[in-house]
N, C-alpha and C positions, 0 to 999 in steps of 0.2 A: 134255437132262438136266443139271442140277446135279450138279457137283464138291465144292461144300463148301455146310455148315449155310447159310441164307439165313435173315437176322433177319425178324420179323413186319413186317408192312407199318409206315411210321412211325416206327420205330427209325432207323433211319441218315438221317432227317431232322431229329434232337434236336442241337440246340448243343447242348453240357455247358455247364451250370451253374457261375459263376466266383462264390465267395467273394470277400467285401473281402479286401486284403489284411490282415495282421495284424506285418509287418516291414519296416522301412524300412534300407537298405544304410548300414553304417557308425556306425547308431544304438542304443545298449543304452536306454535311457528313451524309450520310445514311448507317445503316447497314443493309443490308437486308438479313431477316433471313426465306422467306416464299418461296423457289423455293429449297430447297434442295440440295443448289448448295455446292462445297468444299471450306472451309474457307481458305486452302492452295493454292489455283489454281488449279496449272498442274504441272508433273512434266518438270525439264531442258529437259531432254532427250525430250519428246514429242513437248517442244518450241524449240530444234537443228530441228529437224524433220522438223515442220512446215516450217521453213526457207528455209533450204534445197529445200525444195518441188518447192518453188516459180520458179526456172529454168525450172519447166517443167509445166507450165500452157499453154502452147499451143499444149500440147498433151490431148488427150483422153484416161481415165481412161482402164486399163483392166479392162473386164467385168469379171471375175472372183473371183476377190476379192483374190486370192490364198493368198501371202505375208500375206494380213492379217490374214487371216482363219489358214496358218500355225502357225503366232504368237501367237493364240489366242489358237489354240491345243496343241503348247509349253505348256504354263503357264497354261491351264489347266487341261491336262494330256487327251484330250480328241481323237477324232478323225476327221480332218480337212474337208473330205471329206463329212462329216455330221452337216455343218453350216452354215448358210445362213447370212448374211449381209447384213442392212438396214438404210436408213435415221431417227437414232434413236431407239430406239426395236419400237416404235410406229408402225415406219413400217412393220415389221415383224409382229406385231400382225394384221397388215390390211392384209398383204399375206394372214394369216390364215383363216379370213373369209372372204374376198374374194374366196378364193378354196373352204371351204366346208361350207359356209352357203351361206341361199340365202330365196327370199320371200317363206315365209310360216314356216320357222326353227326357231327353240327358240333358244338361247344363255344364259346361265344360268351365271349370276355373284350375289356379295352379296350385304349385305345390304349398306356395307361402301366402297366397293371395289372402284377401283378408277374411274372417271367418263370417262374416256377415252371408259371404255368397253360396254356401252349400245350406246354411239355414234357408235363403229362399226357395233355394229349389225343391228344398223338403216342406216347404209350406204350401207348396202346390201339388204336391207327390212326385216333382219331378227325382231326377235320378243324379246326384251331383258326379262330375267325369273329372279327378283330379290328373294334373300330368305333370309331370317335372319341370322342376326349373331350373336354368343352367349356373349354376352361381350365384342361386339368391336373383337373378335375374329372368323376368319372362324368358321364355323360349316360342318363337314362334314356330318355327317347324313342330315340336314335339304339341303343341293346340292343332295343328293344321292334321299333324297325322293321327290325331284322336274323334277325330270328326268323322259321323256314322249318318244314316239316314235319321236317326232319334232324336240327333244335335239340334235346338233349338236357340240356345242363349251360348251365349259366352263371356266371359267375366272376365277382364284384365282392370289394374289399377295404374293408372299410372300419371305419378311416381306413385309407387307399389308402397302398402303401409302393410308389414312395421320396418320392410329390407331399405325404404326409404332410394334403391335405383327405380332406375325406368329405363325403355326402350327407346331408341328413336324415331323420326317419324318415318323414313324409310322403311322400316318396319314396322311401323304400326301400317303403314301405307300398305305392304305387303301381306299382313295379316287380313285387312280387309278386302284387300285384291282376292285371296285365297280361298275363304269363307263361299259356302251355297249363298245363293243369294236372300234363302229363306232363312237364316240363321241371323239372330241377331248378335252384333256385335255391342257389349259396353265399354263404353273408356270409361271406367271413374277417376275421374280428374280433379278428387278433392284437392291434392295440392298444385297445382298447376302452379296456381302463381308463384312458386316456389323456384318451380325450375325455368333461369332465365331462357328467353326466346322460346318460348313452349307453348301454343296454343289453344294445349288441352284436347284438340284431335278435331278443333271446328274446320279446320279445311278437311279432313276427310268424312266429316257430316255432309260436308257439302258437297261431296263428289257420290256418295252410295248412301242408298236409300235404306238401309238395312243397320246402319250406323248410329247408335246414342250417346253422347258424351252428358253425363252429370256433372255437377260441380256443388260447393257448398262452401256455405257463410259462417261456417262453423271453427272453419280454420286463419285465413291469412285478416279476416273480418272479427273475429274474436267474437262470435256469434252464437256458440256452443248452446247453449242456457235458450236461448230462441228458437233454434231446432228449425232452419229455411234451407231449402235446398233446390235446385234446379236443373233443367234436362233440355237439349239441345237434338232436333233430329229432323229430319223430313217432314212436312207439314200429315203428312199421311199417317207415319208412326203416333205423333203428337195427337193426332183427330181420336188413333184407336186410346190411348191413354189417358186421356180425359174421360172415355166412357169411364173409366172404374176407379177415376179419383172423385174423391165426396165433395159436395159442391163448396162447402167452406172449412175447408181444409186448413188452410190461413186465417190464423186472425188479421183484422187489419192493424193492428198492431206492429205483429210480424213483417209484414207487409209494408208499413211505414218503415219503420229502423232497416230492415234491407237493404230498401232502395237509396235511404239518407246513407247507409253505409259502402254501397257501392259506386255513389258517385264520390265518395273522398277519396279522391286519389292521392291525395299527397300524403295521408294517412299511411295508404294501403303501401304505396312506394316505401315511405321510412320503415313500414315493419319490413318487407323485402329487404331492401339493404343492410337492417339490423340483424335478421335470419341468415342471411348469407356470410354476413363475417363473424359471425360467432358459430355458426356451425359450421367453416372452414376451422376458424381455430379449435373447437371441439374435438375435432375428428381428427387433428392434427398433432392435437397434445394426448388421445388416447392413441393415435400409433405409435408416438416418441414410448408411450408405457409400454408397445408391446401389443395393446389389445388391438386386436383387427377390426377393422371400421372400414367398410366400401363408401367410397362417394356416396352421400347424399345430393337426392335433390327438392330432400322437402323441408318441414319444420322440423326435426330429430334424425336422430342418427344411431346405428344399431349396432352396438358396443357386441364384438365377439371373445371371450372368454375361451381357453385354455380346454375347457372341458365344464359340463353341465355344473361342478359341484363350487366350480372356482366362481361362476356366474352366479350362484344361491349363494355363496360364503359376500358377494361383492355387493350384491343385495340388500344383505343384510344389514351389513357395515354403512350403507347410505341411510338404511331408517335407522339406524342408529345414530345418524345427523339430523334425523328428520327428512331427510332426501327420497321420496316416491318416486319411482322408475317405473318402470312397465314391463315382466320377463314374459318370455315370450315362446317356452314352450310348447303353449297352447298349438303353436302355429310352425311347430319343427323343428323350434330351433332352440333348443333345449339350453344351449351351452351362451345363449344371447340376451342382453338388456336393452331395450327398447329407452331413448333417452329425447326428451322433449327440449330443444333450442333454448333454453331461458335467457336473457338477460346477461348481461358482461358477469352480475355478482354470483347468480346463481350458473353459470358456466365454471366459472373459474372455481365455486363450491365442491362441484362435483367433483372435478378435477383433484384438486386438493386431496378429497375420501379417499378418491381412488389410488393416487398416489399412495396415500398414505397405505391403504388396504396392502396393496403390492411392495411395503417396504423400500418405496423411494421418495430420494429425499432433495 
């Protein structure tokens, strides 16, 4: 007999979750470049919004999230009635297993994928299935041939954070083609908007039923700090995920600023355009140094090092500019720094360190 409470199977198997840092010792002017936040903010529209909102803080959110959901079917041609809204997509992907995993289920994610998704599956007692990836790259074969009767969920990001590639949709197409059809597939498609002509996997939501595409405001919206997020699938999936999301989950708050942020598109376009030619020239002036850098297709790009020690020596030398990165270890890749798009000053900053670090001139 048990003496005290005993957590659910899985719980005390969970690393916590480490945030970038956001403070370097000794330093007041930090640019931090290791959470993937928007160099630009937010847009006006979204800060009219927030303000606004503040008259009605003594009411209680609708629990339906409509206003948003129809904003969000506006600007993405979608259908409103098939979207779910969450504290962040994070949320949304705990809906998802929550509903269909549970002890004794595997959960299939990869090798680099991001660490969020083996903590879900361990908050349900399910069983996380890691499988290779091909050069920092999904593999779909090596998911497909990992897949068992226990298979439940499947995790791919894409564009994949921190490798910052992705797959196309032919193969995304083919990985849903592949899958039982009781297996759930995610696209997390926090950066979509990222990667031109990319639709985040809404046309293959709309072919199979067993398909969720998340997305979130926290990125190309500069929304971080508000924590909204959203989920695209079959009106059936959706029905089941409402049951086990809390009725005011969103503030209306939240809720306002979103919606006011998702219809600025001219906003949302200038950060795209400013993310794309600064993170072409980033990645363009770290392989003139040497350092290995795969096409990105999102907000940062993942500076490859020599060997693990040259990546902690190059580190260092950025907070010693005041420069926060994000190394990326945690997630296999020992010898790698995770680098956040900033800005033309804070591009060409880093640069500069690193240069420097590597004795060129």
């Amino acid at each position: 007999m048990t003496t005290k409470p005993q957590p659910q199977p899985g719980i005390m198997d969970i690393a916590l979750y480490v945030s970038g840092e956001s403070k370097v010792e000794g330093k007041t002017e930090v640019l931090k470049l290791s959470a993937n936040e928007n160099p630009y903010g937010f847009s006006d529209k979204a800060k009219e919004a927030y303000l606004r909102s503040a008259v009605n803080l003594h009411r209680y959110p609708n629990t339906d999230h409509a206003p948003l959901r129809e904003a969000i079917a506006e600007i993405h041609g979608i259908d409103a009635g098939r979207i779910i809204c969450g504290v962040g997509s994070d949320e949304v992907l705990q809906f998802i297993v929550h509903s269909y995993a549970g002890v004794g289920d595997e959960v299939i994610v990869t090798e680099h994928g991001f660490s969020m998704y083996p903590i879900l599956a361990r908050m349900v007692g399910a069983t996380p299935v890691e499988v290779k990836e091909k050069t920092r790259v999904v593999d779909v074969d090596s998911i497909l041939s990992a897949v068992t009767p226990k298979t439940r969920v499947v995790f791919i990001a894409n564009p994949a954070n921190p490798t910052g590639t992705m797959i196309g949709e032919d193969e995304l197409y083919r990985l849903a083609k592949g899958l039982p059809r009781n297996v759930i597939l995610v696209i997390d498609s926090a950066y979509a908007e990222f990667a031109e002509g990319y639709d985040g996997g809404k046309a293959i939501v709309n072919e199979f039923a067993n398909v969720v595409m998340t997305r979130t405001f926290s990125k190309l919206h500069g929304l971080g700090g508000m924590r909204i997020g959203w989920g695209y699938a079959q009106r059936e999936v959706i029905d089941v995920l409402n049951r086990v999301r809390q009725p005011f989950n969103l503030s209306e708050t939240q809720m306002t600023v979103a919606a006011a942020a998702v219809r600025d598109t001219d906003f949302a376009e200038r950060c795209v355009r400013e993310n794309a030619r600064w993170r072409d020239w980033l990645r363009n002036a770290l392989v003139q140094m040497g350092v290995g850098c795969d096409e990105s297709y999102a907000n940062f790009v993942l500076a490859r090092f020599s060997n693990p020690d040259e990546a902690a020596a190059c580190n260092v030398a950025l907070k010693a500019d005041g420069i926060i990165v994000r190394p990326v270890g945690s997630y296999k890749l020992p010898n790698c720094l995770r680098i956040t798009v900033g800005d033309e000053a804070a591009c060409r900053r880093v640069i500069h360190v690193i240069a420097t670090f590597k004795g060129i001139r």
